[in-house]
C-alpha positions as a Markdown table, in Angstrom:
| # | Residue | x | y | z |
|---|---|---|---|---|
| 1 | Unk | 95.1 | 97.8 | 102.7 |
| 2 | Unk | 96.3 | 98.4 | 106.4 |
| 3 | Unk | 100.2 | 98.2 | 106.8 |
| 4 | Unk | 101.4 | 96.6 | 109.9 |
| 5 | Unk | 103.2 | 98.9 | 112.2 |
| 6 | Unk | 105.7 | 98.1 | 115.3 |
| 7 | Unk | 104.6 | 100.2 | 119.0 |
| 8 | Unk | 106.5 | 103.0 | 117.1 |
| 9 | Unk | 107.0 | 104.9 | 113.7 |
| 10 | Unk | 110.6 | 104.8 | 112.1 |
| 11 | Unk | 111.8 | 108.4 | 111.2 |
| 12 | Unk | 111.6 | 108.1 | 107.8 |
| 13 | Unk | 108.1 | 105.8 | 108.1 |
| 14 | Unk | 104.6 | 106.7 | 107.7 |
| 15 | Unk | 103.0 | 108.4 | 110.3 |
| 16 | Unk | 101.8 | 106.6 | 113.3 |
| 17 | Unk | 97.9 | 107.8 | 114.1 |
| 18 | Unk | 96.8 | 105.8 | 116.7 |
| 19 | Unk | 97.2 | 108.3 | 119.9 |
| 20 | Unk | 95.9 | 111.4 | 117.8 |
| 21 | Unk | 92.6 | 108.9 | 116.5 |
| 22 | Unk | 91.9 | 107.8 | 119.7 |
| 23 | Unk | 92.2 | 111.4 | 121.4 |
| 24 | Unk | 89.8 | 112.8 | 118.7 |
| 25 | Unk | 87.4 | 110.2 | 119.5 |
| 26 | Unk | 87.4 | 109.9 | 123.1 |
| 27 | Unk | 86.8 | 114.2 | 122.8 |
| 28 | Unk | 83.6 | 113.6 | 121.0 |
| 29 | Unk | 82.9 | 111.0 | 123.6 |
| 30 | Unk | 82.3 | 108.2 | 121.4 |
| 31 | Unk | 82.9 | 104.8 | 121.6 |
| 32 | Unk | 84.7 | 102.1 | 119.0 |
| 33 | Unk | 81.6 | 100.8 | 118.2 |
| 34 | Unk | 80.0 | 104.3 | 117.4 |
| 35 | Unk | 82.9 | 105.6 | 115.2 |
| 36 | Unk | 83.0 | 102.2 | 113.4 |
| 37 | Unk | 79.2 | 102.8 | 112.6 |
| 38 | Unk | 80.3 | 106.5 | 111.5 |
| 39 | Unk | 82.9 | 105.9 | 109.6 |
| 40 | Unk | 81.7 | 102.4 | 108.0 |
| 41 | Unk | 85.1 | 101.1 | 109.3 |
| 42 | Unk | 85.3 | 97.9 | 111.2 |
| 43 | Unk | 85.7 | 98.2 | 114.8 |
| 44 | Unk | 88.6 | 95.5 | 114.7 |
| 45 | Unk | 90.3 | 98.1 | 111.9 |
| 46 | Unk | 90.0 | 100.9 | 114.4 |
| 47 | Unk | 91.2 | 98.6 | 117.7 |
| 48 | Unk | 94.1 | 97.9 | 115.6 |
| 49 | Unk | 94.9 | 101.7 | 114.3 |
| 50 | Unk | 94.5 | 103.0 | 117.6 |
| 51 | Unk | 97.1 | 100.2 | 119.0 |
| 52 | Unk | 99.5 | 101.3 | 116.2 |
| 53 | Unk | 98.8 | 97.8 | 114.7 |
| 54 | Unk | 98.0 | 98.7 | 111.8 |
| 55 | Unk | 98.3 | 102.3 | 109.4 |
| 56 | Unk | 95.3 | 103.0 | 107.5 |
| 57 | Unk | 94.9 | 104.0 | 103.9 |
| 58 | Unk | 93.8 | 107.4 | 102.8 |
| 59 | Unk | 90.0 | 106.2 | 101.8 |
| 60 | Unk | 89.9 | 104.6 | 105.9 |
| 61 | Unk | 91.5 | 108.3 | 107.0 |
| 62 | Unk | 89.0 | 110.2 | 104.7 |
| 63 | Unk | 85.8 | 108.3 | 106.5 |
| 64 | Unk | 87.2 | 108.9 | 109.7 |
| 65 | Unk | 87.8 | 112.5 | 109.4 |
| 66 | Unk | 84.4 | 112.9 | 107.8 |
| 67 | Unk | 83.3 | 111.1 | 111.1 |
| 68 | Unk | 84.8 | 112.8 | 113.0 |
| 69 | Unk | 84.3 | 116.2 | 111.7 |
| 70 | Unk | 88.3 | 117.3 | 111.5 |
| 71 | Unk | 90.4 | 117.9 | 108.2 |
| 72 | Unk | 92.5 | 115.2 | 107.3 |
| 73 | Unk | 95.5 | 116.9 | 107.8 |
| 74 | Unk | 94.9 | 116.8 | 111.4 |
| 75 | Unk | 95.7 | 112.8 | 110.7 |
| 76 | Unk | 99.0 | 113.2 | 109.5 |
| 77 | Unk | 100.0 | 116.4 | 110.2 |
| 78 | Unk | 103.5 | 116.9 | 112.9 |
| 79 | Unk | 103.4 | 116.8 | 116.7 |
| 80 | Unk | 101.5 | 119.7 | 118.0 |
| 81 | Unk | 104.1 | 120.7 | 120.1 |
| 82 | Unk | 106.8 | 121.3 | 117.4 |
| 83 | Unk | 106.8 | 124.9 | 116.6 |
| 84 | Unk | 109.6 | 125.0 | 113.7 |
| 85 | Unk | 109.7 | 122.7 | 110.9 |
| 86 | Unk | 113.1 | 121.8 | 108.9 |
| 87 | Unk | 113.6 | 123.9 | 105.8 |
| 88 | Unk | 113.5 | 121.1 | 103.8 |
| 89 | Unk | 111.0 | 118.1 | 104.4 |
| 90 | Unk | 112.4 | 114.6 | 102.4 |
| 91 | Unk | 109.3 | 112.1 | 101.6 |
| 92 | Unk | 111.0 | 108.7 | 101.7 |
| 93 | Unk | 109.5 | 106.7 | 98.6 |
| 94 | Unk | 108.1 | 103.6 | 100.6 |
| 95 | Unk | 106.1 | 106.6 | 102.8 |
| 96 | Unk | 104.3 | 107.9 | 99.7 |
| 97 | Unk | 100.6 | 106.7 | 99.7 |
| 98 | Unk | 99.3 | 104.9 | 96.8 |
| 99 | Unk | 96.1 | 104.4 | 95.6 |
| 100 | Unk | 95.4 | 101.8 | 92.9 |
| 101 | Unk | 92.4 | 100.9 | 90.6 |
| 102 | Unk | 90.3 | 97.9 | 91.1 |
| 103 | Unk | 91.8 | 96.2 | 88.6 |
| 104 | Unk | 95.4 | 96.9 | 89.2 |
| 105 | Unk | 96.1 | 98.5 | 86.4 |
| 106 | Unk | 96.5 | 102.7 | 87.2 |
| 107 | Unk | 98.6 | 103.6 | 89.8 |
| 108 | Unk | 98.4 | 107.0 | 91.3 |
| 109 | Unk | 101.4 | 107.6 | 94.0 |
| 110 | Unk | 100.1 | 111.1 | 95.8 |
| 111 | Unk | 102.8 | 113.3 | 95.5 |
| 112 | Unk | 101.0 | 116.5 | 97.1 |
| 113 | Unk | 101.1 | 117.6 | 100.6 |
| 114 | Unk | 97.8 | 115.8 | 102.2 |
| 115 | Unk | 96.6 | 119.6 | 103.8 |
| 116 | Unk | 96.8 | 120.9 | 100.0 |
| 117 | Unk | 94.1 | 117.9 | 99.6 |
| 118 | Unk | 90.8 | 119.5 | 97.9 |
| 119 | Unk | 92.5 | 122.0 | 96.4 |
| 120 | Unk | 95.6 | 121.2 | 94.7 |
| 121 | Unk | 97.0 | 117.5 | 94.2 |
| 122 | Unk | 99.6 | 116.0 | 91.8 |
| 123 | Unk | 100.3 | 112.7 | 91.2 |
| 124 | Unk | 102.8 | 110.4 | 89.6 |
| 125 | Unk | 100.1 | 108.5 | 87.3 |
| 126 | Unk | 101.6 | 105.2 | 86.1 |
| 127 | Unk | 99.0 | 103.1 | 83.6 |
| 128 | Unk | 99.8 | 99.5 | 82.5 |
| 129 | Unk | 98.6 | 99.0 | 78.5 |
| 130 | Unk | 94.6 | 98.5 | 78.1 |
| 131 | Unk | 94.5 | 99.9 | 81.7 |
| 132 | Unk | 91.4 | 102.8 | 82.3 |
| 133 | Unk | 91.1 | 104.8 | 85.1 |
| 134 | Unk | 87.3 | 106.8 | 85.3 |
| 135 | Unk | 86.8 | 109.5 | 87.5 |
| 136 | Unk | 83.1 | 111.1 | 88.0 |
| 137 | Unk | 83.3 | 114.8 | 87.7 |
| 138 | Unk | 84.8 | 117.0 | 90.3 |
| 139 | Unk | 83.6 | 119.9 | 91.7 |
| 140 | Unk | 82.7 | 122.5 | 89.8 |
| 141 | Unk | 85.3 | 124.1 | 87.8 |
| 142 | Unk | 87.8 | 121.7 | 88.8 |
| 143 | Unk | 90.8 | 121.1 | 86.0 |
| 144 | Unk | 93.5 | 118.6 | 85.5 |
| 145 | Unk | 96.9 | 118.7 | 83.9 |
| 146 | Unk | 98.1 | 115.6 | 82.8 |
| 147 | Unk | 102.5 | 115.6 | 81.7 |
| 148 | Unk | 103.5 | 112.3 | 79.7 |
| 149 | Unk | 106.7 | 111.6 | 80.5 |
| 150 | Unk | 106.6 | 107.8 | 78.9 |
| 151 | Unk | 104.3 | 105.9 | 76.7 |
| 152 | Unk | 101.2 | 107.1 | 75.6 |
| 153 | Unk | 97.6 | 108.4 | 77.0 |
| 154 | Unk | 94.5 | 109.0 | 76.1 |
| 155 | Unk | 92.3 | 111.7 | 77.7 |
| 156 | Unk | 88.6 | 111.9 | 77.7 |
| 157 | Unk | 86.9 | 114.8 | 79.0 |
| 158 | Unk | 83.4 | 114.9 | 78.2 |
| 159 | Unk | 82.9 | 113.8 | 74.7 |
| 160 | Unk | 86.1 | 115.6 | 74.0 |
| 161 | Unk | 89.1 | 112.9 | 73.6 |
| 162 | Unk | 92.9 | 113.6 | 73.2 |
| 163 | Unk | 96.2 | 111.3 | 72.8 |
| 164 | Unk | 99.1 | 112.7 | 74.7 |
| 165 | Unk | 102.4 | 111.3 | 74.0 |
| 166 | Unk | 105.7 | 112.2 | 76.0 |
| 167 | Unk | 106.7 | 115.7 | 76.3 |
| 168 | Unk | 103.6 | 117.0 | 75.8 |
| 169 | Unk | 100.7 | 118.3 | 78.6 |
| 170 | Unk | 97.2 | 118.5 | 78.2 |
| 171 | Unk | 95.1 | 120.6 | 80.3 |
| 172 | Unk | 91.3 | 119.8 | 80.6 |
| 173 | Unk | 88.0 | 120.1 | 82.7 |
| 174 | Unk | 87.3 | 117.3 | 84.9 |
| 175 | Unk | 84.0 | 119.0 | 86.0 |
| 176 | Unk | 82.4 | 116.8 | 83.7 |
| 177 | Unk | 83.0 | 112.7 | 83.8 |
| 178 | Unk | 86.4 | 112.0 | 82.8 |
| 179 | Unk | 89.1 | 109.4 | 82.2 |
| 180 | Unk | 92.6 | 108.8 | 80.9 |
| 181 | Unk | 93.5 | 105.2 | 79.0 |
| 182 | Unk | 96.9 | 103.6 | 78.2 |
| 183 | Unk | 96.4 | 102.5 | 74.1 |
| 184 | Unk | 99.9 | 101.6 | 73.7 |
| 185 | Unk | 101.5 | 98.3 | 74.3 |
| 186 | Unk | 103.9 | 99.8 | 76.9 |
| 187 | Unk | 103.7 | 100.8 | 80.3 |
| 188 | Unk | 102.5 | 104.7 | 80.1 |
| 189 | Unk | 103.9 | 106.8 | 83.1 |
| 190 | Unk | 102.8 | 110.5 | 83.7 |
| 191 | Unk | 102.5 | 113.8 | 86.0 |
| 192 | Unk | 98.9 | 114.3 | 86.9 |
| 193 | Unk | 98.0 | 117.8 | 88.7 |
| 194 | Unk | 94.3 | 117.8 | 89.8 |
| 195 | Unk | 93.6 | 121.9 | 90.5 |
| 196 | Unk | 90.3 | 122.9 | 92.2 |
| 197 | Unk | 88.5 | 126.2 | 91.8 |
């Protein structure tokens, strides 16, 4: 879901878009209406993104660097014009993305640097009990490390299944269709490292 934004970011705030969307777009010479019909995001949606009205999620930036044929770091990444960067970066928690199941019951805040995207991501996985989240396979050779640091999950790679309680890792293929379930009765919380060939 689009947060609302002010005409300008707070420091520690998620990144503000608009100016670097609408410069991409105008370079290709496209209109709203085209990169709506690209992207498959409403024209409205992009009006407002553009306006810093509203700050997409990371599916709504994925379609429109897809669109628009850049990386999606080019999205977020710092003013061009900055040529040193701070020797240490702090990620306010309110600024992490999140990305939820359908069903609100998996959780996955994206811990990893969005230009390490596609090639290695970790995650802080939290699972409320029953909850299931599917994946369909991954790229080829692709391999996840799951942590459990509370509660209790089970892994399913394949036909292959595994409980992991906390303390322990399990590493697996996720080449193949894949997904991790909370069987306990208590919230299950847990470090997930998705690392691609």
């Amino acid at each position: 879901m689009a947060q609302p934004l002010g005409d300008q970011p707070a420091a520690d705030g998620p990144p503000v878009i608009g100016a670097r969307l609408q410069a991409l777009r105008l370079s290709r010479k496209l209109s709203l209406d085209e990169l709506s019909r690209r992207a498959g995001v409403s024209k409205s949606m992009l009006s407002q993104v553009e306006r810093n009205q509203a700050n997409p999620t990371i599916a709504v930036l994925w379609r429109l660097a897809n669109a628009l044929e850049v990386h999606l770091a080019d999205f977020l990444s710092v003013a061009m014009e900055k040529t040193t960067s701070p020797p240490i970066v702090l990620v306010a928690d309110h600024a992490v993305p999140v990305i939820r199941s359908p069903d609100g019951k998996c959780e996955l805040k994206i811990l990893g640097p969005i230009e390490l995207a596609g090639r290695l991501e970790w995650y802080r996985l939290t699972i409320q009990p029953g909850g299931t989240l599917v994946s369909a396979p991954h790229e080829h050779g692709a391999k996840e490390h799951l942590s459990v640091l509370a509660g209790q999950v089970m892994v399913q790679s394949a036909e292959a299944e595994q409980k992991v309680r906390p303390g322990e890792t399990a590493r697996y293929p996720v080449d193949v269709q894949h997904a991790l379930t909370n069987p306990g009765k208590g919230v299950a919380t847990a470090l997930l490292v998705v690392e691609y060939a």
